[in-house]
DODREN-101842 format. One record per atom (N, C-alpha, C): x, y, z; residue in one letter. Coordinates in steps of 0.05 Angstrom, whole numbers, padded with zeros to 5 digits, always signed. Layout:
N
XYZA/...
This chain:
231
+00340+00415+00346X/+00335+00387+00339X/+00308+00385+00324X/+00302+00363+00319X/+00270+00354+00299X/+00257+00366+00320X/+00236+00384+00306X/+00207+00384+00323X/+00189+00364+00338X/+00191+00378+00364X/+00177+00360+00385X/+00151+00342+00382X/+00137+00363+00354X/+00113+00349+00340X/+00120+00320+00330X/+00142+00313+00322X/+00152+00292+00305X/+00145+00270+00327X/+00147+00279+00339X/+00150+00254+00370X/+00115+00252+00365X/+00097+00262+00354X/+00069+00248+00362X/+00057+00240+00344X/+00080+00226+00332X/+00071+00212+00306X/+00042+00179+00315X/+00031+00179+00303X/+00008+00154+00309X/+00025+00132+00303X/+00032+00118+00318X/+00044+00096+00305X/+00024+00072+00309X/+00001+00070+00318X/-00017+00045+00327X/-00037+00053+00302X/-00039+00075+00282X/-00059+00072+00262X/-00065+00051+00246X/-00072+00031+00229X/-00081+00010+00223X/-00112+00015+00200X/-00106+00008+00183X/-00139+00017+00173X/-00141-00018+00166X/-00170-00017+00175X/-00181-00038+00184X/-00191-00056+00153X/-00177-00084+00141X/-00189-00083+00117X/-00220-00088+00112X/-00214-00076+00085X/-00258-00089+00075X/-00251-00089+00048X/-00264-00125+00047X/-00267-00135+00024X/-00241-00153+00022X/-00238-00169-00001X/-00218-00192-00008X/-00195-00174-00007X/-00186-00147-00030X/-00169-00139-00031X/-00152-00124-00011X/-00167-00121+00003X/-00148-00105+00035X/-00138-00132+00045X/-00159-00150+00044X/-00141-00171+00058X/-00119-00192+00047X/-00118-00182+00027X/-00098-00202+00006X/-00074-00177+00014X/-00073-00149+00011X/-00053-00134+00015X/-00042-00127+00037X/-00055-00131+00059X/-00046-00141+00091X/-00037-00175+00098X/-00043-00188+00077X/-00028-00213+00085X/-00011-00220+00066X/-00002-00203+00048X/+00018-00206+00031X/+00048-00191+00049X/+00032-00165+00061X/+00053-00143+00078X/+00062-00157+00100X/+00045-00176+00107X/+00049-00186+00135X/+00072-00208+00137X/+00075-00218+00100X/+00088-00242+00103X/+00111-00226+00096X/+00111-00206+00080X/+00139-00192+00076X/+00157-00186+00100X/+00143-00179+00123X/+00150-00168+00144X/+00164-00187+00163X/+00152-00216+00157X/+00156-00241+00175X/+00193-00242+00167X/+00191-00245+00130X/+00215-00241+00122X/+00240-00229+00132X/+00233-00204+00136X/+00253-00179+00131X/+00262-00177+00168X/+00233-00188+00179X/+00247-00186+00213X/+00260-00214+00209X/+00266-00231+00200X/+00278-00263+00205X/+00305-00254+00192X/+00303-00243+00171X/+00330-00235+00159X/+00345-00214+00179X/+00341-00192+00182X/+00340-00173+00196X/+00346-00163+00228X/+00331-00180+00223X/+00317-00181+00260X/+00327-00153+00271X/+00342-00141+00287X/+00340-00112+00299X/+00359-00097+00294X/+00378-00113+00257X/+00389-00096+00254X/+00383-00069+00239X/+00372-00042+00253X/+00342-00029+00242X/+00358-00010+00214X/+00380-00005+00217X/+00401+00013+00204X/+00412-00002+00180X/+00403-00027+00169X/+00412-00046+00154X/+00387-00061+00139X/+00375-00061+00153X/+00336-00062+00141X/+00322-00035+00121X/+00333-00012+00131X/+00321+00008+00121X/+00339+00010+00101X/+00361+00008+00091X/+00380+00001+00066X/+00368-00012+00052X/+00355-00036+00057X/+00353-00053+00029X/+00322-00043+00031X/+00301-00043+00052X/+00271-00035+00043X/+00261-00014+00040X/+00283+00007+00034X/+00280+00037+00025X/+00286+00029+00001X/+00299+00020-00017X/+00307+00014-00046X/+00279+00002-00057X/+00264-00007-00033X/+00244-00022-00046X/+00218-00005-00046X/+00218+00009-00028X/+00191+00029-00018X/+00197+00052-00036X/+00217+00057-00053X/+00219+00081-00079X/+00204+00071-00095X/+00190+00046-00096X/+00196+00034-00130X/+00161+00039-00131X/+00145+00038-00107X/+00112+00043-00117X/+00112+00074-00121X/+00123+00088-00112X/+00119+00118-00128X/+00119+00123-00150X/+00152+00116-00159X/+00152+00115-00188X/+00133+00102-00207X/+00122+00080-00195X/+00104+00067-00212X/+00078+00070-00215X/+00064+00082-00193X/+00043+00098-00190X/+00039+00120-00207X/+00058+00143-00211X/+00068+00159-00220X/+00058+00152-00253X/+00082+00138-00252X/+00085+00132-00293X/+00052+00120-00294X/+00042+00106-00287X/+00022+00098-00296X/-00011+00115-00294X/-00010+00131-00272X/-00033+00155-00272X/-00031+00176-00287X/+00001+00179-00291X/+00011+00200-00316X/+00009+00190-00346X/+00001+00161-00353X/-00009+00144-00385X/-00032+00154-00376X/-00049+00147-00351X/-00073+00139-00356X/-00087+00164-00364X/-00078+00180-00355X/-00088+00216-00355X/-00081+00221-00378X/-00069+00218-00395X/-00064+00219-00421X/-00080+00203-00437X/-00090+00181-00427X/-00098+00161-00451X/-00130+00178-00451X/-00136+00185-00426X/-00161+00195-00427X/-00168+00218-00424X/-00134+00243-00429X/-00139+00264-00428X/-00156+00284-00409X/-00151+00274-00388X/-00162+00285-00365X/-00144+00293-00341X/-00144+00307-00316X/-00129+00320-00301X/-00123+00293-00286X/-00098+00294-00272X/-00091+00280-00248X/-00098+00286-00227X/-00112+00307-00221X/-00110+00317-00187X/-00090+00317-00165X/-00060+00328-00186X/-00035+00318-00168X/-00030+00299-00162X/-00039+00275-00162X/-00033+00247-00158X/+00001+00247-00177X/+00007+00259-00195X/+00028+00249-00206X/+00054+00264-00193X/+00051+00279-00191X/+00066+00292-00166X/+00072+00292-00146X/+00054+00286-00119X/+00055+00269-00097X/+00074+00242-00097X/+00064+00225-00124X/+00072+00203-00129X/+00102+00203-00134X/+00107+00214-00142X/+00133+00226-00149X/+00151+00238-00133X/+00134+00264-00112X/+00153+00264-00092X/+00163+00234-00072X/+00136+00215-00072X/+00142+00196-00045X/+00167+00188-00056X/+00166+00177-00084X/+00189+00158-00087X/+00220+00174-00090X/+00218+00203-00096X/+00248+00214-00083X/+00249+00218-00053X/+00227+00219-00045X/+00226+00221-00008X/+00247+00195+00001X/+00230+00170-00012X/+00245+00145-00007X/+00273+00140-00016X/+00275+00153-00035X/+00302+00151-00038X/+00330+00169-00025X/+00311+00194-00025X/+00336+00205+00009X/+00342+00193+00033X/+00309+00168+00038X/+00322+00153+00062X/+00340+00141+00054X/+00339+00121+00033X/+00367+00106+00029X/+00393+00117+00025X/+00395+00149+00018X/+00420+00159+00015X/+00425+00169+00045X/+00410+00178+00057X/+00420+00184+00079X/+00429+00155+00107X/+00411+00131+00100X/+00412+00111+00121X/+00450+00092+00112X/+00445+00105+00089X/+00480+00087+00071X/+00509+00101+00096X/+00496+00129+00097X/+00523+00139+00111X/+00519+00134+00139X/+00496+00124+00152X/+00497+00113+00177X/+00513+00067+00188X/+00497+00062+00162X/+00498+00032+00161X/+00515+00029+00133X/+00529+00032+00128X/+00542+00020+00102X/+00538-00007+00095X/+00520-00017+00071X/+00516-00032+00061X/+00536-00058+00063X/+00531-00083+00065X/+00556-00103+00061X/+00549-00112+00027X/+00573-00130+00022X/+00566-00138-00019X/+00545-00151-00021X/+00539-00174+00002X/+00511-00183-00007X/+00491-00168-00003X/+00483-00147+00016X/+00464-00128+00017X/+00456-00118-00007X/+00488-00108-00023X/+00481-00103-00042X/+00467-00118-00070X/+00479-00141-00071X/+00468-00166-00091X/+00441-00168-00079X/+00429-00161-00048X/+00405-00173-00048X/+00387-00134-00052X/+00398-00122-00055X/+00379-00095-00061X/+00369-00102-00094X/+00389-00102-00117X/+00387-00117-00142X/+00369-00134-00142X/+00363-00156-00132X/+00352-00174-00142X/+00324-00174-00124X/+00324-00154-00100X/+00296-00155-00091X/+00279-00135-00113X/+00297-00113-00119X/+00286-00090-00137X/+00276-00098-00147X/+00280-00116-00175X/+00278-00122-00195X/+00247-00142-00191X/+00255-00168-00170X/+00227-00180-00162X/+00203-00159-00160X/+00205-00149-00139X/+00189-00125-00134X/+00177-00106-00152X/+00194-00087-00169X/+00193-00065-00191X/+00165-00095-00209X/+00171-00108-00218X/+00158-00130-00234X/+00122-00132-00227X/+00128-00141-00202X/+00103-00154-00191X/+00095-00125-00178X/+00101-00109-00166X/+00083-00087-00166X/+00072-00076-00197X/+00087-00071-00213X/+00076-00058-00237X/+00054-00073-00242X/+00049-00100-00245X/+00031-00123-00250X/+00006-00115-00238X/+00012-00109-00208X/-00007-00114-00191X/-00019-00080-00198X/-00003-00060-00204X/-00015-00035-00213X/-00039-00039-00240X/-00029-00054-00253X/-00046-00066-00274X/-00065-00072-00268X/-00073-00091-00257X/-00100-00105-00241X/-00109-00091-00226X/-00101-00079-00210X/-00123-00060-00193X/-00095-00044-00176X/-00102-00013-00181X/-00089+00005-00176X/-00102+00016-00138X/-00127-00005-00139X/-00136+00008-00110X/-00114-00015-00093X/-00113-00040-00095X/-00093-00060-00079X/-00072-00046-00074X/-00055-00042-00100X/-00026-00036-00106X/-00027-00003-00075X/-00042+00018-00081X/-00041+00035-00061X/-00043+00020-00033X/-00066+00004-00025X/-00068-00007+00003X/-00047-00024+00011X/-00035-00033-00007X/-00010-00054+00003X/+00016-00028+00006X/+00014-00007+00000X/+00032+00014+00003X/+00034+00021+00034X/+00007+00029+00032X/-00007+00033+00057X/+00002+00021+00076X/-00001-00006+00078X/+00000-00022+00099X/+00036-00024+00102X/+00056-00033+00079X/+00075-00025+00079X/+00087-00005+00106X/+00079+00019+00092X/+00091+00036+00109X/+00075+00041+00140X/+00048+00032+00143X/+00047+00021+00175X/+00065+00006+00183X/+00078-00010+00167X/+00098-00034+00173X/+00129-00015+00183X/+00131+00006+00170X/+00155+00025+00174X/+00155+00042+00194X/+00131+00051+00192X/+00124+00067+00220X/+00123+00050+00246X/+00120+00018+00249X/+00131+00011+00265X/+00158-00001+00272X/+00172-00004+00252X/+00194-00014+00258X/+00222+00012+00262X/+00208+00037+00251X/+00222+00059+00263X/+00227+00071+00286X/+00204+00061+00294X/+00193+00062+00319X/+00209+00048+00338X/+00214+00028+00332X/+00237+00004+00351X/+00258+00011+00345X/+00260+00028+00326X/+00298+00032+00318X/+00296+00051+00328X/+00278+00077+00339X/+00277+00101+00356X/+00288+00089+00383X/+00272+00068+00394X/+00276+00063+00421X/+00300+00044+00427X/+00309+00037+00408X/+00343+00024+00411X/+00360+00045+00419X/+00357+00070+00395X/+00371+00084+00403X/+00375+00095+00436X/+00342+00109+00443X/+00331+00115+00469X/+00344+00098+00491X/+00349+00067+00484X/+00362+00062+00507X/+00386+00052+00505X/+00402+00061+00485X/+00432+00066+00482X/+00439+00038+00472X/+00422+00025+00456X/+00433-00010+00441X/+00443+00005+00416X/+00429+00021+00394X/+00451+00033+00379X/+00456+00062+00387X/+00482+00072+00376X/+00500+00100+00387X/+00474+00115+00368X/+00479+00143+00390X/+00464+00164+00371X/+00493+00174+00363X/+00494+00175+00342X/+00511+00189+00325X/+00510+00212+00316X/+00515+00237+00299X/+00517+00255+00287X/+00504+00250+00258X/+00478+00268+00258X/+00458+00260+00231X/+00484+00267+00203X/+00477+00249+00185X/+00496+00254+00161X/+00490+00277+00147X/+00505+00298+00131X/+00510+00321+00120X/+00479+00324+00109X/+00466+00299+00092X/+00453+00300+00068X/+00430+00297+00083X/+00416+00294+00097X/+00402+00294+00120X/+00400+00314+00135X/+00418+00324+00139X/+00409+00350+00160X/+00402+00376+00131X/+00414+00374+00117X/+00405+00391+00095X/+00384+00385+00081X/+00376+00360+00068X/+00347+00350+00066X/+00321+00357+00084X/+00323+00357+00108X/+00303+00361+00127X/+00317+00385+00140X/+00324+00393+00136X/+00332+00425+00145X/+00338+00425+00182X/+00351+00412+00185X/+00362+00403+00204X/+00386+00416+00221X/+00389+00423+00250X/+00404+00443+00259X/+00436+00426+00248X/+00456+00434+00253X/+00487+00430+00259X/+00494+00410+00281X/+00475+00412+00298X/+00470+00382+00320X/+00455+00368+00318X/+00445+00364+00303X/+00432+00343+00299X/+00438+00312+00298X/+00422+00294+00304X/+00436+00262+00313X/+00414+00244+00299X/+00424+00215+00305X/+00414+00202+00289X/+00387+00193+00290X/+00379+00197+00327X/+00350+00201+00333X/+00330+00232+00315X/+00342+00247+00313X/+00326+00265+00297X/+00313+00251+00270X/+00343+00240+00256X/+00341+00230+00219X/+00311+00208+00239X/+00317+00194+00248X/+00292+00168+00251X/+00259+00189+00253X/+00268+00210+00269X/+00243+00219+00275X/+00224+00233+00253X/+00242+00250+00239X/+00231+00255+00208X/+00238+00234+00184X/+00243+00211+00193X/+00228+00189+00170X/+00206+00186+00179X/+00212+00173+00206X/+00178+00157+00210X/+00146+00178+00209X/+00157+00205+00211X/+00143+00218+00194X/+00143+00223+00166X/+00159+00215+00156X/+00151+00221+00126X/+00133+00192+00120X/+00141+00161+00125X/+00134+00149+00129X/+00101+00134+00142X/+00091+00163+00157X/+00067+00159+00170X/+00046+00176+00154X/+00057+00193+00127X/+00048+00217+00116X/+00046+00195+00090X/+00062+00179+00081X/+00054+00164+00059X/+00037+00143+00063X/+00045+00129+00086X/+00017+00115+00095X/-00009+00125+00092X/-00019+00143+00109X/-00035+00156+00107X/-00049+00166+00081X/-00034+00181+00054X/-00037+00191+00027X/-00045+00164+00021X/-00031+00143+00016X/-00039+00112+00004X/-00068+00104+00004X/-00070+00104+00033X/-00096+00099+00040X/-00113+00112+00033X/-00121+00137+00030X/-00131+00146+00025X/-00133+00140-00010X/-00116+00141-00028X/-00115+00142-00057X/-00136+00116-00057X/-00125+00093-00040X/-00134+00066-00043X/-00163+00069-00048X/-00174+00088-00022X/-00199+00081-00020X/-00211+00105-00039X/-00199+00116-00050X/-00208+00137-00075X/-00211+00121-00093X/-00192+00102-00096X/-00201+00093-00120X/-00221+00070-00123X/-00225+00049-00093X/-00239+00042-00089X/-00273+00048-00081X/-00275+00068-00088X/-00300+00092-00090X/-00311+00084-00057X/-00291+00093-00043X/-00298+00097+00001X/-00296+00134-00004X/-00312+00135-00022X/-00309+00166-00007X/-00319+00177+00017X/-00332+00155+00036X/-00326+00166+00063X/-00314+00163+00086X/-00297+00150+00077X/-00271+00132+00091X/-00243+00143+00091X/-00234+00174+00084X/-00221+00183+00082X/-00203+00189+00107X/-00172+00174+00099X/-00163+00180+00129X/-00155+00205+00132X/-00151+00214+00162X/-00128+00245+00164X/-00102+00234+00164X/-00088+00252+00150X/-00064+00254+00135X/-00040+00265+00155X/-00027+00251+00168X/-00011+00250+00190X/+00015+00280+00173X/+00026+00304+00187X/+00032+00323+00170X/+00066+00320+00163X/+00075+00326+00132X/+00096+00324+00126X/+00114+00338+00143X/+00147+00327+00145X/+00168+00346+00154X/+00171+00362+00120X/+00182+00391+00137X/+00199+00405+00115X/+00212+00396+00113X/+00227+00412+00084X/+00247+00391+00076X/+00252+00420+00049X/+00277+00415+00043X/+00296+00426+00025X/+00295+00409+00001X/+00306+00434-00030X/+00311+00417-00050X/+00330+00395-00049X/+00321+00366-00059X/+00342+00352-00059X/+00360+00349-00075X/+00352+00361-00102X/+00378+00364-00126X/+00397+00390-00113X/+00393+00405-00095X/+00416+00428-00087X/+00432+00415-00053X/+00447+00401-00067X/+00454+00387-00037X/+00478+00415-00020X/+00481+00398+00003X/+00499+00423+00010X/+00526+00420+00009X/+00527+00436+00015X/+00567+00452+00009X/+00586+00421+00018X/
């Protein structure tokens, strides 16, 4: 099964804001969240469908834009474009793998479309203006994931949803035994999830020149190529 480490994930971490912009990106996350639990509310297998489509989209955009900027000024990334790049295929194996647990309904789908698109928009924007926000609202984001995985762990735990049999693409993504169940898949998101948190914050306050504010970096699951899926 997932490593027993997975289970001591931090889920109460929180970085505390300073200054206007931490607090504009914690009360922007906060109202998203008000949202998505009112829509939502504990269906946790049907939440992570549409706000994994949405949590791919700051990688990629992080990405494309540290990869101009490093060009415009001809200088190294320090891996930032890579990282960036893995989060947002990280995010997108959750959604391929959470589809074969919760199958999407048509409006789920009309509302993945049209949140994307809001979203993809107004983050790029907000990358524009200050690339330290755009990371801390990531940040806080995925504190927001790390707890709500957290509640979809303990549904399971007390049998409100079935543990099921982890899907094919999932146990081969995270390298996952032949028994594996649907409590494992939750346990290596909310770690991958507590590992982007963490990187965010940190970039945030890199770029917001806290270089002594650096958080520890909660540690990735392994994980397999995702372009070589299995048999």
């Amino acid at each position: 099964m997932a490593n027993p480490k997975l289970q001591l994930v931090d889920v109460t971490h929180h970085w505390q804001p300073h200054g206007l912009s931490d607090r504009v990106a914690l009360g922007f996350t906060k109202l998203l969240r008000a949202v998505a639990d009112g829509f939502f509310a504990k269906r946790y297998g049907h939440r992570a469908i549409v706000l994994e489509t949405v949590a791919a989209v700051p990688g990629m955009v992080g990405a494309s834009m540290t990869h101009l900027r490093c060009l415009r000024r001809m200088c190294d990334d320090q891996g930032w474009v890579r990282i960036l790049m893995e989060e947002a295929e990280n995010e997108r194996m959750h959604l391929m793998t959470f589809i074969e647990v919760a199958p999407p309904s048509a409006f789920e789908r009309f509302l993945i479309i049209a949140v994307q698109w809001v979203f993809y928009i107004g983050f790029f924007g907000l990358y524009l203006a200050s690339p330290a926000t755009a990371h801390r609202v990531v940040g806080y984001f995925e504190e927001e994931a790390v707890i709500s995985y957290s509640q979809y762990l303990a549904q399971i735990d007390a049998g409100q949803v079935e543990n099921v049999p982890a899907p094919a693409i999932a146990r081969h993504y995270w390298m996952l035994p032949d028994g594996a169940t649907l409590r494992d898949v939750v346990l290596v998101v909310r770690a991958d999830e507590a590992h982007h948190r963490d990187v965010n914050h940190n970039f945030a306050n890199t770029l917001a020149g806290r270089t002594g504010g650096q958080v520890v970096i909660a540690p990735y699951p392994q994980k397999a190529d995702p372009a070589r899926q299995a048999a």
